[in-house]
C-alpha positions as a Markdown table, in Angstrom:
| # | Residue | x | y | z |
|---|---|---|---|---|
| 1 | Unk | 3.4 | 36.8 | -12.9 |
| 2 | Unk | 2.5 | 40.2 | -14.4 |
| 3 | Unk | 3.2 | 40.7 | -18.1 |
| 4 | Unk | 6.3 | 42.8 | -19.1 |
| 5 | Unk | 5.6 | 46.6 | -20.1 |
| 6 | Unk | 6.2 | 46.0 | -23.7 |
| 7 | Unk | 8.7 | 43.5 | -25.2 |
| 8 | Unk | 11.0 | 44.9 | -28.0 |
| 9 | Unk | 12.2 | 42.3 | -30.9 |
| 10 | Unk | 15.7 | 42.2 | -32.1 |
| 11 | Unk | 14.5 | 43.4 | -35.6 |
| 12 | Unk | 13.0 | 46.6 | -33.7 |
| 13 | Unk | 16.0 | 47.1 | -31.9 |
| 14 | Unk | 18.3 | 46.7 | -35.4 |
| 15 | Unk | 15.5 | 49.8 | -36.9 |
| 16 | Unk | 15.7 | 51.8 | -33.7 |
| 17 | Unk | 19.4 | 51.8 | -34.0 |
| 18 | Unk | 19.5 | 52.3 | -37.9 |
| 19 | Unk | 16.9 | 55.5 | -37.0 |
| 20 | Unk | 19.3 | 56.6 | -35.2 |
| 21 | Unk | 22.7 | 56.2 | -37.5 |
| 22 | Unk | 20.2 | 57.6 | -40.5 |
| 23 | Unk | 19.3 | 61.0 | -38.1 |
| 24 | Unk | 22.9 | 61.0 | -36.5 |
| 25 | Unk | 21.2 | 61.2 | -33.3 |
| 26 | Unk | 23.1 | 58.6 | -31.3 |
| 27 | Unk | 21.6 | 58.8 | -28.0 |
| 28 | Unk | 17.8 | 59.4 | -29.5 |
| 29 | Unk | 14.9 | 57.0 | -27.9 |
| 30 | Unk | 12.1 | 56.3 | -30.1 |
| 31 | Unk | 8.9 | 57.3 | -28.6 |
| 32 | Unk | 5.3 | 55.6 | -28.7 |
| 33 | Unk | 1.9 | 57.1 | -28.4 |
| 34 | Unk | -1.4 | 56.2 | -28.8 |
| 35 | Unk | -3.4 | 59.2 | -29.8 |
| 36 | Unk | -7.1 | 58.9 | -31.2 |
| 37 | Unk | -7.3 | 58.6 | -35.0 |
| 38 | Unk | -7.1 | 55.9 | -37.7 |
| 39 | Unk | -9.6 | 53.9 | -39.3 |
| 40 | Unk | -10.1 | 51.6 | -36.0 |
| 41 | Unk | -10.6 | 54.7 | -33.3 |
| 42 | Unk | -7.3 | 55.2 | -31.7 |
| 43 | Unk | -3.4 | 54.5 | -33.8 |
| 44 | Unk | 0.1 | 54.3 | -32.9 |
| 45 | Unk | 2.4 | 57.1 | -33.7 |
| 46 | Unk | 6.3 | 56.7 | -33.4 |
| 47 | Unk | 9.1 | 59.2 | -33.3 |
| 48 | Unk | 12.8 | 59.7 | -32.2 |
| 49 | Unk | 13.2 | 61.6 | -28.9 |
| 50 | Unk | 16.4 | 63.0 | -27.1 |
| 51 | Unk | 14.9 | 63.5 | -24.2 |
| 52 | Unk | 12.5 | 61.6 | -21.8 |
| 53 | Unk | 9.4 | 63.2 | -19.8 |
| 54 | Unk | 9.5 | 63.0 | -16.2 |
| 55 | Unk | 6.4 | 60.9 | -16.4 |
| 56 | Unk | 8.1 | 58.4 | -19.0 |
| 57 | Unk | 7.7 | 54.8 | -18.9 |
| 58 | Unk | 11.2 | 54.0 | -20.4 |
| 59 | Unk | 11.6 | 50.4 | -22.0 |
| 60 | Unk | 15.3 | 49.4 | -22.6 |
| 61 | Unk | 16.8 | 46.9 | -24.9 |
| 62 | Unk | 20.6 | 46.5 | -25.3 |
| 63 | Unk | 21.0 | 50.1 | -26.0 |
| 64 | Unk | 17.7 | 51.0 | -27.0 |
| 65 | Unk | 15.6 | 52.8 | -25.4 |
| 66 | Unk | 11.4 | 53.3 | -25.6 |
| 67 | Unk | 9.9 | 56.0 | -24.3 |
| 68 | Unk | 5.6 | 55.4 | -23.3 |
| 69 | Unk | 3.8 | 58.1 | -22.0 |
| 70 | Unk | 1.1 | 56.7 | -18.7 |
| 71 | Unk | -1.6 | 56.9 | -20.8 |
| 72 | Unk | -0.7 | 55.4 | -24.1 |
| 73 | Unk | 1.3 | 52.5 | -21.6 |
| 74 | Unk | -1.9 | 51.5 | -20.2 |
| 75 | Unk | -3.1 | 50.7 | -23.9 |
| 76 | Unk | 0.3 | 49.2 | -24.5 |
| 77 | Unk | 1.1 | 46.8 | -21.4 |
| 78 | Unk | 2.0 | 43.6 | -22.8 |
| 79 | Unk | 2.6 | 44.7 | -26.3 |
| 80 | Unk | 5.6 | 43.4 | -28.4 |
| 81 | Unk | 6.6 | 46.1 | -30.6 |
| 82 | Unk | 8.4 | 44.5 | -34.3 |
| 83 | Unk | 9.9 | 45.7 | -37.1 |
| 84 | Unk | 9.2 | 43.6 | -40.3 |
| 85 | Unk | 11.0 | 44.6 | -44.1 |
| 86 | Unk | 8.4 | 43.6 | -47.2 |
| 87 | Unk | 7.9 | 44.0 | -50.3 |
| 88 | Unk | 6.6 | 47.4 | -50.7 |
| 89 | Unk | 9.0 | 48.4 | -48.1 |
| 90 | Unk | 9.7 | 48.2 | -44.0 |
| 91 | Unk | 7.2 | 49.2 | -40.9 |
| 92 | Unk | 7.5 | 48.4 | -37.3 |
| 93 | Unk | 4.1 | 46.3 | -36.2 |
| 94 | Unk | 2.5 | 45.8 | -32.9 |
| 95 | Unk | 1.0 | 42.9 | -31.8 |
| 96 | Unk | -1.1 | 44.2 | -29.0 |
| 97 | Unk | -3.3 | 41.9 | -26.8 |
| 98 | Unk | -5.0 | 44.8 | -25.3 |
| 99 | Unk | -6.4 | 45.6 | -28.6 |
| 100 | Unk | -10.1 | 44.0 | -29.3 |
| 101 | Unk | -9.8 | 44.6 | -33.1 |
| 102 | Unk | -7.2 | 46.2 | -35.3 |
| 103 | Unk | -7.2 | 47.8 | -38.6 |
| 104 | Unk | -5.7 | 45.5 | -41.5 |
| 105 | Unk | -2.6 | 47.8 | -41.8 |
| 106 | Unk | -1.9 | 47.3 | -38.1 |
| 107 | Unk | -1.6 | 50.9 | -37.2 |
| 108 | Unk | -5.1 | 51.1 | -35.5 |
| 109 | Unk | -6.9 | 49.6 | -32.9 |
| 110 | Unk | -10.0 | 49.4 | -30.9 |
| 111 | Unk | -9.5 | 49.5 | -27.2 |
């Protein structure tokens, strides 16, 4: 059985939605890339979107919705995608299995 596209946690459906409330943008999706960068070669880069591509993976949960361009999903396939509160403050976190090393910060990888 294939693995699912990405898996969303409750906690980073709970952030999505706060996201939204904070931005009043009700009907935003939050959108994940993976563009080259960061201190392990390529990093994630999140934002809230009102509107999907026509090429757009889309990922719901409850009323969330993820939007993953081809490219980036192909890094992402498998993925669970968290948010976690600490200390210092919040951050959402990917655990990644396509990712042969990651940075210690968690927002870099090396394909």
């Amino acid at each position: 059985m294939p693995s699912p596209e990405l898996v969303i946690t409750d906690s980073a459906v709970q952030r999505i939605r706060t996201l939204r409330e904070k931005g009043s943008r009700p009907n935003a999706a939050l959108r994940m890339r993976i563009i080259a960068g960061g201190c392990s070669g390529m990093q994630y880069r999140m934002d809230l979107t009102e509107t999907p591509r026509p090429d757009d993976v889309i990922v719901e949960a409850f009323d969330v919705r993820v939007l993953v361009d081809p490219r980036s999903m192909a890094f992402l396939r498998g993925a669970t995608l968290d948010y976690a509160e600490e200390l210092i403050g919040g951050q959402f976190k990917i655990a990644n299995p396509n990712a042969k090393a990651s940075c210690s910060c968690g927002l870099s990888f090396m394909a």
